[in-house]
N, C-alpha and C positions, 0 to 999 in steps of 0.2 A: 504493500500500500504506500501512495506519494505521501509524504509529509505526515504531521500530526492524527492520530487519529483522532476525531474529535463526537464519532457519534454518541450521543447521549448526554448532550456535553450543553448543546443549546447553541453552539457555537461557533461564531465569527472570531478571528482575532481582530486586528483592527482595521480590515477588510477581506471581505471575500474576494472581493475580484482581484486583489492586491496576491490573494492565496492563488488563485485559479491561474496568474499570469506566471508564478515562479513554480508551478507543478509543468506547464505546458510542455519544456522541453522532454519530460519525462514519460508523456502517456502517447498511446498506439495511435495510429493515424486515425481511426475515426473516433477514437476518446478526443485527440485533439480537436477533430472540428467540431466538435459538442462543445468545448470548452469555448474555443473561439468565437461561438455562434454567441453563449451567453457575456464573451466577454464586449461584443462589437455591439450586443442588443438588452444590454441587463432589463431595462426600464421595460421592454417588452418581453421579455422571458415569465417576469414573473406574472403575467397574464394568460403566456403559454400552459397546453398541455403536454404530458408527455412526445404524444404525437405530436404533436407540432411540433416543440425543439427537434426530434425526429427527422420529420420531414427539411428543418431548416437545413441539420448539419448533414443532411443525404447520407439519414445510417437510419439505423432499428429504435425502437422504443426499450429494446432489450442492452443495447449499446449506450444510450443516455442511462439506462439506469446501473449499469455498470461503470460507465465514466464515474457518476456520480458518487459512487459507492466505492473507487479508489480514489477520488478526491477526500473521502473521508466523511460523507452523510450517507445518512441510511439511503435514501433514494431521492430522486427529484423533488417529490412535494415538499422535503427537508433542508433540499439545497435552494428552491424555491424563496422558499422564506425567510432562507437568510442573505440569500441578495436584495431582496424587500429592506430586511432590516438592517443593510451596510449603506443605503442610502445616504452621503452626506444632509446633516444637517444646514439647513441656513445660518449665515453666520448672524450672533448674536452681542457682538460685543457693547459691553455696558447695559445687556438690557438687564432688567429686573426678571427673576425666576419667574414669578405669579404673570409677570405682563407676553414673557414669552410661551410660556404655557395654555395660557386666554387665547394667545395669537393661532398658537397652534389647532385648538380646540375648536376656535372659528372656520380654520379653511379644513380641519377637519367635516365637520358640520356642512360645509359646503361640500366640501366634494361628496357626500352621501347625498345629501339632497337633489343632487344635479347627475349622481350613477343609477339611485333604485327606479323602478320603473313603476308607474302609476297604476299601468292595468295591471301588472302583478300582484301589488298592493289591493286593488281591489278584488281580485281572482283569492287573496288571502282570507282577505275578510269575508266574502260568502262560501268559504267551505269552514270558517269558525264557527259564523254564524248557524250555519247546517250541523256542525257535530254534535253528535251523540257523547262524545266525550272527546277533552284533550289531552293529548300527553307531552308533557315538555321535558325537552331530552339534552344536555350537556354536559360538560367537566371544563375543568381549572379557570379559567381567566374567563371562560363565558357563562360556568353558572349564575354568578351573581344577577347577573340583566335577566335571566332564568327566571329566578328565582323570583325578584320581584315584578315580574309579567303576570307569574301566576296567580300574585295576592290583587294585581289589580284585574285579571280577568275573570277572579272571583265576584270582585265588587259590579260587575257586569253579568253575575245570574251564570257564569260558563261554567260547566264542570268540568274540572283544571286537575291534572295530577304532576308535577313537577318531585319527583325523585331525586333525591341527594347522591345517593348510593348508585355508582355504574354497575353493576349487578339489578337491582333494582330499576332503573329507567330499561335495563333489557326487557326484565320480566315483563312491567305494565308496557312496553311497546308490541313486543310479544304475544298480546292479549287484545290488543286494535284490530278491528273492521273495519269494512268496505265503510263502515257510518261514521267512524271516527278520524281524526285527525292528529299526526306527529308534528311537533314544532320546535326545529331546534335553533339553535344558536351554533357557531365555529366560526374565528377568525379565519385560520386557513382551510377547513373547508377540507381537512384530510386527518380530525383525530379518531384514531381508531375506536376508542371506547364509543364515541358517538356513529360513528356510521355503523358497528356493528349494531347498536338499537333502532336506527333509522332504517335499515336491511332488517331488522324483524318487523318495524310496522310496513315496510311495503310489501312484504312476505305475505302479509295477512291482510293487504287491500286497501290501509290508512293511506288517506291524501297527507303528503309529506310535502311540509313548508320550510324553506332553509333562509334563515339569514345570514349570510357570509361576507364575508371580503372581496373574493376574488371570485371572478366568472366561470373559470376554467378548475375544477375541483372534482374529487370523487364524489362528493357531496351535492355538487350541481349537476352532475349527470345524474344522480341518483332520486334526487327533489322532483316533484313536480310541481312546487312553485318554486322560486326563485329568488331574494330579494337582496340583490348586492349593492352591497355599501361605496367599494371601491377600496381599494389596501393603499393604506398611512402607513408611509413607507420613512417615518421619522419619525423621534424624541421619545423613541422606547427603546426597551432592548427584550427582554422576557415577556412583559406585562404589555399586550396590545391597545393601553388606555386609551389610544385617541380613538381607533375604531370601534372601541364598547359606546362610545358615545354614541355614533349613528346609530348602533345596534340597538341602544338603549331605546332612542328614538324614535325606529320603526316599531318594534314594539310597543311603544304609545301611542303612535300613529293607530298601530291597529286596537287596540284596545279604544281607545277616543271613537275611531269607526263603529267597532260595537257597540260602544256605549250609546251611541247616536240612533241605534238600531231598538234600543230597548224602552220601556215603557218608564213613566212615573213612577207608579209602585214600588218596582224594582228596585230603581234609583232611590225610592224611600226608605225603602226600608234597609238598603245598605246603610243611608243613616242614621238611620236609628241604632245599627251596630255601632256604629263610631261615636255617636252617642253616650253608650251605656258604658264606653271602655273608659269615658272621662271618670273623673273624681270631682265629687260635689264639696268644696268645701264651707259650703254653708251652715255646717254645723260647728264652725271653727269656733 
């Protein structure tokens, strides 16, 4: 194997492409033009699929993922995302943390806005609206938005089961019909624990809804709705923070949609819940 091994590692040094340019003299002629392809085209690679980088460097899908795999990641979708995240940052000199942060977080915000697609969103919300039950399915860095989707698509009358446990979101995906619907969350749209629950709810006929990053995924060929954000390809390094934003988002987006769908009542009576959890201190 060229250089470091670094699978399992998370790992860029302090660039990938920086890596991939001093491996080149060392790998077989069509590892090299794999290399080459992403080193001439990073900014579009990481939109590619397998086949496509494939087809750019006029080799096999079985050859990128071997290139990839002596370059020292497990496979594409791995090396993928960490040319995403060797991205130079904007230079920031003198600014304040909090102000370049905001900064960031806006044209984050923007570029979701101006990637996911509108009739998808609404192809979303009429098969929510139609379930029989939901099940919401993720791990690490995209539970959280998870997690709080489910409490707000309770307050909208939906029957929500959002599982902590990846064993657990298997089971209940597992258990989905043609009447039910899978909803998951994944920055890159390639982690295993979720696509194996997302491959049980379509096993058994669940409309599967994906919010991602990036177009080109195992996750988006496997979804049959779609809603991408676009991949923030700066001012993180582990923790995909600026893209949970948009993620965060459309999931409000669709919740708001439903909410919009539901009766008085309903709406009442959720406050009433939120009501009775206050503390009356009038007996102070």
């Amino acid at each position: 194997m060229t250089g470091t091994d670094t699978r399992g590692t998370g790992a860029s040094d302090s660039s990938v492409i920086t890596r991939l340019r001093a491996a080149l003299p060392a790998l077989g002629a069509s590892e090299r033009r794999v290399a080459q392809v992403i080193l001439n085209q990073p900014d579009a690679v990481v939109e590619w699929s397998t086949s496509e980088l494939a087809a750019a460097a006029g080799t096999s899908p079985a050859t990128v993922s071997r290139a990839c795999q002596t370059l020292g990641f497990r496979g594409f979708q791995h090396l993928r995302l960490e040319v995403a995240r060797s991205s130079p940052a904007p230079e920031a000199v003198g600014l304040h943390p909090l102000a370049r942060i905001f900064s960031d977080a806006a044209d984050a915000i923007a570029l979701g806005r101006d990637s996911v697609d509108l009739v998808s969103i609404d192809a979303a919300v009429d098969a929510l609206a139609s379930a029989r039950r939901l099940v919401l399915v993720g791990t690490g860095f995209s539970a959280p938005p998870l997690q709080d989707a489910a409490m707000r698509f309770a307050t909208v009358g939906r029957p929500v089961e959002a599982p902590s446990d990846v064993l657990g979101q298997q089971f209940a995906a597992a258990s989905l019909t043609s009447a039910d619907v899978c909803l998951t969350v994944s920055y890159s749209g390639a982690n295993a624990h979720t696509l194996h629950a997302c491959r049980a709810a379509k096993e058994g006929g669940a409309t599967l809804i994906a919010v991602t990053s990036f177009v080109r995924s195992p996750l988006t060929q496997l979804a049959d709705i779609a809603l991408v954000t676009g991949p923030v390809t700066r001012s993180h390094e582990i923790d995909p923070f600026l893209s949970r934003l948009s993620h965060l988002l459309v999931l409000h987006t669709l919740h708001t949609a439903l909410s919009a769908r539901g009766t008085h009542s309903e709406r009442a009576q959720m406050q009433v819940v939120v009501a009775d959890a206050l503390v009356d201190d009038s007996g102070r």
